[in-house]
C-alpha positions as CSV (number, residue, x, y, z in Angstrom):
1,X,67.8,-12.1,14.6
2,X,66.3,-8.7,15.6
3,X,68.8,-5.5,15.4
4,X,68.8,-2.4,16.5
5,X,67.9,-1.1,12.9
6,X,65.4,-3.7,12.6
7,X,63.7,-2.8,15.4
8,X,63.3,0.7,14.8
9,X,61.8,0.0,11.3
10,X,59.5,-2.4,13.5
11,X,58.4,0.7,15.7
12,X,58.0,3.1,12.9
13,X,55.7,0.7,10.9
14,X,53.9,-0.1,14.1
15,X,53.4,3.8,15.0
16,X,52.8,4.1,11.2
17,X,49.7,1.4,11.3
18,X,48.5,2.6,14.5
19,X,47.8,6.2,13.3
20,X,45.9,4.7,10.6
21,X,43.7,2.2,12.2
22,X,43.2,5.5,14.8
23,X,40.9,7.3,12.1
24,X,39.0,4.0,11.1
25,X,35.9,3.1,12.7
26,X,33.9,0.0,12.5
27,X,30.1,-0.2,11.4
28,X,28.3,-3.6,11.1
29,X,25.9,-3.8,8.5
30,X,23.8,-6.6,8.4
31,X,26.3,-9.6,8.3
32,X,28.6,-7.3,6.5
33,X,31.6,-5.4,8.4
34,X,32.4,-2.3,7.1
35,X,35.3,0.3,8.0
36,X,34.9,3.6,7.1
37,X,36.9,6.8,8.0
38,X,35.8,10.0,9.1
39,X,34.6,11.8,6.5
40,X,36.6,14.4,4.6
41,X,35.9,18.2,6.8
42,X,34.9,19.4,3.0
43,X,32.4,17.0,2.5
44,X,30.7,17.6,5.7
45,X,30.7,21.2,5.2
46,X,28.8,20.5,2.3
47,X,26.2,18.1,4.1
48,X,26.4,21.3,6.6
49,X,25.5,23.9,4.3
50,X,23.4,21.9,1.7
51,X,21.3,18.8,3.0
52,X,18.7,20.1,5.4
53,X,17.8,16.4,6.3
54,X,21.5,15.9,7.4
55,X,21.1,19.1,9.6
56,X,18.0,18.0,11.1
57,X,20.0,15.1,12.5
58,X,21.2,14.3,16.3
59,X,25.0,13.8,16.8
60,X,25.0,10.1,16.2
61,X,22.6,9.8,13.4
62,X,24.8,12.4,12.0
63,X,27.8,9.7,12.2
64,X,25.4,7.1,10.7
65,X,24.4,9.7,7.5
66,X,28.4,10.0,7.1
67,X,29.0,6.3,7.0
68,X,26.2,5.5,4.8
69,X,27.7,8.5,2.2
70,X,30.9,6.4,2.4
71,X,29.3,3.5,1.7
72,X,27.3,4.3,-1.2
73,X,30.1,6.6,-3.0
74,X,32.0,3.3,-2.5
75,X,29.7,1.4,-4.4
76,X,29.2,3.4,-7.8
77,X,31.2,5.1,-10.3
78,X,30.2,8.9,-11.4
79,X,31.2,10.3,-15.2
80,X,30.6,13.4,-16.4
81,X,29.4,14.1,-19.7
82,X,30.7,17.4,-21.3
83,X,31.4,18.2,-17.4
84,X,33.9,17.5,-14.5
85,X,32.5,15.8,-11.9
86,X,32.9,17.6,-8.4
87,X,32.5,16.8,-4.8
88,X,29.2,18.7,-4.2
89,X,28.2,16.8,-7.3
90,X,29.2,13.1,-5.3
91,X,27.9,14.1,-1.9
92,X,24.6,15.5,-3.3
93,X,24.0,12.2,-5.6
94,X,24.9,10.5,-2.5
95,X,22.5,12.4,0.2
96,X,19.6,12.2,-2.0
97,X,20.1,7.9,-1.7
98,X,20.8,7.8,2.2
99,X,17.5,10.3,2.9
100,X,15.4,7.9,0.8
101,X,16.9,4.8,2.6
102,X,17.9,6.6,6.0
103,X,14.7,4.4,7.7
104,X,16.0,1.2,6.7
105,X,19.4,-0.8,7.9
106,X,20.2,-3.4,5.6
107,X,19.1,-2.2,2.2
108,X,20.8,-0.9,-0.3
109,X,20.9,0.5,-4.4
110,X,22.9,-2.9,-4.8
111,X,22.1,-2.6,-8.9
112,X,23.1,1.2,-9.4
113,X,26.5,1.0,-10.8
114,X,27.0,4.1,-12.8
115,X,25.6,8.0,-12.2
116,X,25.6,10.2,-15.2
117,X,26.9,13.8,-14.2
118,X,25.1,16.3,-17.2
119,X,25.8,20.6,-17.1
120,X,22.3,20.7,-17.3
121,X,18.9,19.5,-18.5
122,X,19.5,17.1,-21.4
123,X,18.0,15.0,-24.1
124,X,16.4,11.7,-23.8
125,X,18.6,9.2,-25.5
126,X,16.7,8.3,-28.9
127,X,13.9,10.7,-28.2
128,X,14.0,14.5,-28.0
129,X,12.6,15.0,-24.9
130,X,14.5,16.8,-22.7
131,X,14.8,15.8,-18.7
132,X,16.4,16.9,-15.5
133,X,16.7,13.1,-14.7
134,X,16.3,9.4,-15.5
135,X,17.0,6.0,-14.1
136,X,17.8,3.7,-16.9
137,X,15.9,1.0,-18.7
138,X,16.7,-2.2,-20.8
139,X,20.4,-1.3,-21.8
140,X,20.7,1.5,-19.6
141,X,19.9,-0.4,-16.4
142,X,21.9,0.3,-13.6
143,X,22.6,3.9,-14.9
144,X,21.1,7.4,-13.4
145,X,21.5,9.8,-15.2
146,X,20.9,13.5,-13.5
147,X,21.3,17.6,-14.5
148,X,23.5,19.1,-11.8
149,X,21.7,22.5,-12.5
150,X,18.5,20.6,-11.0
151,X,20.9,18.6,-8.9
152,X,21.9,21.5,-6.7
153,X,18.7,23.4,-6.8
154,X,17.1,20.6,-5.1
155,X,18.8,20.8,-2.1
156,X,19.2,24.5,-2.2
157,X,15.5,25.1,-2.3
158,X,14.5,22.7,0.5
159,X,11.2,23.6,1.1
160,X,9.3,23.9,-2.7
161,X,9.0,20.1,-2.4
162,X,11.7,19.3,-5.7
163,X,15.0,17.4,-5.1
164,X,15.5,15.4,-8.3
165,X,18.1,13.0,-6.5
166,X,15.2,11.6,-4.1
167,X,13.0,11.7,-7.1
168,X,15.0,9.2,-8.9
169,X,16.1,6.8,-6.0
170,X,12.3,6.6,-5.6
171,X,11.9,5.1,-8.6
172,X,14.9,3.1,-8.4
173,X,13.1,2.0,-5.0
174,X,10.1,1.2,-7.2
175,X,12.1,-1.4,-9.9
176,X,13.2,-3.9,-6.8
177,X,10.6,-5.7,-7.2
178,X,10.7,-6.0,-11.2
179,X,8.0,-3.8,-11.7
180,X,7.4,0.4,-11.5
181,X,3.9,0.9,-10.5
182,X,4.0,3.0,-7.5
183,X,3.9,0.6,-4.8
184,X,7.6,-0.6,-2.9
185,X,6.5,-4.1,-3.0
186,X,9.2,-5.0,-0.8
187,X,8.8,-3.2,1.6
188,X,4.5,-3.0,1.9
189,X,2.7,-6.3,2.6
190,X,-0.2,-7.4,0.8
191,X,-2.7,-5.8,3.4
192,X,-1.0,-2.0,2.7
193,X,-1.3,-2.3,-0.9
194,X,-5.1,-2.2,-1.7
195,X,-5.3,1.3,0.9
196,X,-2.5,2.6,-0.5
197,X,-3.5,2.4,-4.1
198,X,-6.8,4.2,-3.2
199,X,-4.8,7.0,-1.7
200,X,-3.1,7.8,-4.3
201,X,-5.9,7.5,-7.0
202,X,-7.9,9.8,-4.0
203,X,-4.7,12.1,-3.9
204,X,-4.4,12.0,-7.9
205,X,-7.8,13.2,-8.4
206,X,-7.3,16.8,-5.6
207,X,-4.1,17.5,-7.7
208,X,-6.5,16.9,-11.1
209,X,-8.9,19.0,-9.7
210,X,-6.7,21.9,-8.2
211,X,-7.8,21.2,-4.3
212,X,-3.7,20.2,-3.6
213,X,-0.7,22.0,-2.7
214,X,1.0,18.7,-4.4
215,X,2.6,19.7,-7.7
216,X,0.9,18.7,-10.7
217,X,3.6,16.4,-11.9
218,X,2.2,13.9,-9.6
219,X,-0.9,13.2,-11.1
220,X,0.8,11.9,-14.3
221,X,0.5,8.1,-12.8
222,X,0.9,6.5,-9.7
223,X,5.0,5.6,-10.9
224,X,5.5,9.6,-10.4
225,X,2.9,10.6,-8.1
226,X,4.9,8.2,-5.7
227,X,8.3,9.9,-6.4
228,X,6.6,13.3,-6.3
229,X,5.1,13.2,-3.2
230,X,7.9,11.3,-1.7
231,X,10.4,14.5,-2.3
232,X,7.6,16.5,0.0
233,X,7.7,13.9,2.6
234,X,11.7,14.1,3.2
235,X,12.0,17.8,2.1
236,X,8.9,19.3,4.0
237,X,7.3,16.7,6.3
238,X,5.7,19.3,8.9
239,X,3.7,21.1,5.5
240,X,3.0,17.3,4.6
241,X,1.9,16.3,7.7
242,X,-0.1,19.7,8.6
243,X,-1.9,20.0,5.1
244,X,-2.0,15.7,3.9
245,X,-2.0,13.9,7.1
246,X,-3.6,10.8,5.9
247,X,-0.5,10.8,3.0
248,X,2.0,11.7,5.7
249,X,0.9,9.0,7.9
250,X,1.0,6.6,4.6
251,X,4.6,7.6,4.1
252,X,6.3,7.4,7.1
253,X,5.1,4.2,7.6
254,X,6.3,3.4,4.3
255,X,9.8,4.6,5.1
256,X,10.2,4.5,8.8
257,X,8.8,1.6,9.7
């Protein structure tokens, strides 16, 4: 039996629901509905002032950066070692996977679980090299581990060709297919691979010799001339396509296909 009390709870919890499914919008990803929010006016001032890519963006593939930020910051967990994490920490972390996957629709870092937040550049676990980043191995798989020092240079600096967040979801990229070797498996056929590898052995040898503007980091081995080259692509592709056409045609094949 409905009262008048009862029914004005029943309006309040129906005005109540309504406001909240008013800020939710629905994405379909792949067979997978998602429902994600609009995003919090901090974190899209810091996609505003911070994430070139992002700004480079039309209105609507704007909206479809946003979700995919939800998404992923939904998926792992960040901890800070002898730090706080922040927000600009998460949305960074975050950016640097949706530029490197922005090309593709249903795939997505499904075996990252953890990102390690360090002050700065830190030690190697059981070695003494130090690092900016790393995406872990054997017991540490799953893990990234990044400097926020580095973290937040990379995007400031957006056209030196260094963002240590795409670096490393590169190589993450580079594991699906159980092996790092500088080819995305998965995503290259058999015919792309036997071109490709001669590009980059071609590309290896200018930076070797001193006839590229690629950084010299790249010609350590195809595993980080891939990840090297891939932070010029999405960072500076008019200087990539103006001074390494042959490479920038490679790539964006590679990651808008």
């Amino acid at each position: 039996m409905f009262n008048k009390h009862y029914k004005c709870q029943m309006r309040n919890l129906i005005s109540s629901i309504a406001r909240v499914l008013q800020g939710l919008k629905r994405r379909i990803n792949g067979n997978k509905s998602e429902i994600y929010r609009q995003i919090p006016i901090q974190w899209k001032s810091i996609l505003r002032h911070r994430v070139q890519f992002y700004n480079r963006l039309d209105a609507d593939r704007k909206k479809d950066f946003e979700d995919r930020i939800q998404y992923f910051l939904s998926s792992v967990r960040f901890v800070g070692i002898k730090t706080q994490v922040t927000d600009i920490d998460r949305i960074l972390v975050a950016a640097g996977a949706v530029i490197t996957l922005f090309g593709f629709r249903k795939w997505h870092f499904s075996n990252l679980q953890e990102i390690l937040i360090h002050p700065a550049d830190f030690i190697i676990p059981g070695t003494d090299k130090k690092v900016r980043g790393l995406v872990g191995y054997g017991a540490m798989e799953g893990r990234m581990m990044l400097s926020r020092k580095a973290l937040i240079e990379g995007f400031y600096n957006d056209s030196d060709g260094k963002n240590v967040a795409i670096h490393e979801f590169i190589h993450i990229m580079d594991m699906e297919d159980g092996k790092v070797d500088g080819v995305l498996s998965d995503i290259m056929n058999e015919m792309d691979i036997s071109p490709w590898m001669h590009l980059i052995h071609q590309k290896m040898s200018e930076i070797e010799q001193g006839r590229s503007g690629i950084r010299k980091y790249g010609a350590a081995n195809e595993i980080e001339f891939l990840s090297v080259v891939s932070e010029l692509f999405f960072e500076n592709p008019d200087k990539m396509e103006k001074e390494h056409p042959e490479l920038f045609k490679a790539l964006d094949a590679i990651f808008n296909p």
